[in-house]
Residue, then its C-alpha position, 0 to 999 in steps of 0.5 A: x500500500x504505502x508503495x502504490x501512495x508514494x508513487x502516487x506522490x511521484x506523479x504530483x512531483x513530476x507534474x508539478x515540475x512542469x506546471x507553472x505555479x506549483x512547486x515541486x519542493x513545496x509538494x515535498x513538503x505537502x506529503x511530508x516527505x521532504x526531510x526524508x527524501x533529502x536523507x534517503x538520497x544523500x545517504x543512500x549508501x547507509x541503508x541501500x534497501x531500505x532507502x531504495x524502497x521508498x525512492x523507488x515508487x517516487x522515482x517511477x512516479x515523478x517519470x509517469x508525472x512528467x511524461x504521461x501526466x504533464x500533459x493532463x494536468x497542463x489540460x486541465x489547468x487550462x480548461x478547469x483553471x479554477x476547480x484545479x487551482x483551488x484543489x492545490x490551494x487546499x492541499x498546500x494551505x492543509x500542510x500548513x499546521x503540520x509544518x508549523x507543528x514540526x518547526x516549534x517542535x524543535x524550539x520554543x517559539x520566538x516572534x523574531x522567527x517570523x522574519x524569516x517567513x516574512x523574508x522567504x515569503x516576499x522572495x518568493x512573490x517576487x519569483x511568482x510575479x516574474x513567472x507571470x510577466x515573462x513570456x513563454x516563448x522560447x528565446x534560443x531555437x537551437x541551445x547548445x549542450x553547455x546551455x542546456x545542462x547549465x539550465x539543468x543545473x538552475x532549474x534544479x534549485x526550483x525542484x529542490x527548494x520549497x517555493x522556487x519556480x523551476x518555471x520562472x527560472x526556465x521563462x528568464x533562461x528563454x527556454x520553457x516552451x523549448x523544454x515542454x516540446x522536449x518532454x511531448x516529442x521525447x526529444x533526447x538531445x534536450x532532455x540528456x543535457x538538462x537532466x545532467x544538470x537537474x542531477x548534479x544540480x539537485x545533489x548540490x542544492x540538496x547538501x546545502x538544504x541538509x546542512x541547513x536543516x541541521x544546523x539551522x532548523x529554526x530558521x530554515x523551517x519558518x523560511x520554508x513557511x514563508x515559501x510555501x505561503x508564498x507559493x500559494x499567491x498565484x493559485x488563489x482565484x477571482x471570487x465569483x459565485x459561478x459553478x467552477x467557483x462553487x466547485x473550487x470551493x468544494x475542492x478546497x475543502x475536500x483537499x484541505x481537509x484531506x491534506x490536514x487529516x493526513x498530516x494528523x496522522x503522519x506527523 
């Protein structure tokens, strides 16, 4: 069972790489996975079995997400905008409780700690406003191999870090609808160079996040709040009283809930 839950975990992951707007990071965080996921692959020669097992369904997962689902979700975001942001809102603001749960667990709370999701949180609005001014277009029609896993590698701080748009950092590099025709056609000599970069990248952000989860994580976890408060800027829609917004509203619910239940017995 827990096999089939976390491959289904992956294909949020995976399509949330794709989507502009959701964060792949802040879905980690969403299934509270995100610690777990940092320790099983930076210290996946300690215990080989057991952190194979749960990477494993994450992995075949994220792959389903990105070429099989991708397309989907990108469908019905464009069809059912407001059903399916509100579905994402409720899951994101759902995760919330358990996320502030866990980072006063650590230590008594202090109101100087909400500079830090103040910061984050500012940081990533500034990201999302970017993401939504750029164009789609693609700058560059032939990119070069060094490019490419250059773009990798940028991207990767996008997948990693709760909150950063792996979007917004493909729109500024001019190559995300360059990248989305990769992904439909199976285009490899894309896709090789940029999955090069998205590895050595990950592994590098990943070092950086683990050190600073234990030796700083006060303030790493009420910035990773302000991330993923900020993640949810774009996805809150136009109030109206209209069947899509009436479905909305009950999809917010329903994953917010769903999310809130979830982390009650998770956590």
């Amino acid at each position: 069972m827990l096999f089939f839950k976390n491959i289904g975990i992956g294909i949020l992951l995976g399509a949330g790489a794709i989507l502009p707007g959701i964060s792949s990071g802040v879905l980690c965080i969403v299934f509270g996975i995100y610690e777990k996921l940092l320790d099983s692959i930076l210290h996946f020669f300690k215990d080989i079995q057991k952190n194979f097992l749960f990477l494993f369904p994450l992995a075949i997962g994220g792959l389903l997400g990105i070429f099989l689902l991708g397309n989907i979700l990108s469908y019905l975001f464009l069809h059912f905008e407001i059903p399916m942001k509100c579905i994402f809102l409720g899951l994101i603001l759902g995760s919330l409780p358990t996320l502030c749960k866990t980072a006063c667990s650590r230590k008594q709370f202090c109101l100087h700690y909400l500079l830090y999701t103040i910061i984050s949180f500012l940081f990533t609005f500034m990201m999302f406003q970017l993401e939504n001014d750029l164009p789609l277009s693609s700058t560059f029609t032939t990119p070069s191999f060094i490019f490419l896993f250059f773009c990798g590698i940028l991207m990767s701080s996008g997948i990693v870090v709760p909150g950063v748009s792996s979007t917004a950092i493909l729109m500024c590099l001019g190559i995300y609808s360059t990248y989305l025709h990769a992904i439909a056609t199976l285009e490899l000599s894309i896709l090789i160079p940029m999955a090069l970069g998205i590895l050595i990248g990950s592994f590098i952000f990943m070092i950086g996040i683990h050190y600073l989860l234990k030796n700083y994580p006060i303030p790493t976890f009420f910035s990773i709040i302000g991330f993923v408060l900020g993640s949810t800027i774009l996805l809150f829609p136009d109030f109206a009283f209209d069947l899509p917004h009436v479905i909305g509203f009950i999809g917010f619910f329903i994953s917010f809930f769903v999310l809130l239940r979830f982390g009650n017995i998770t956590g």
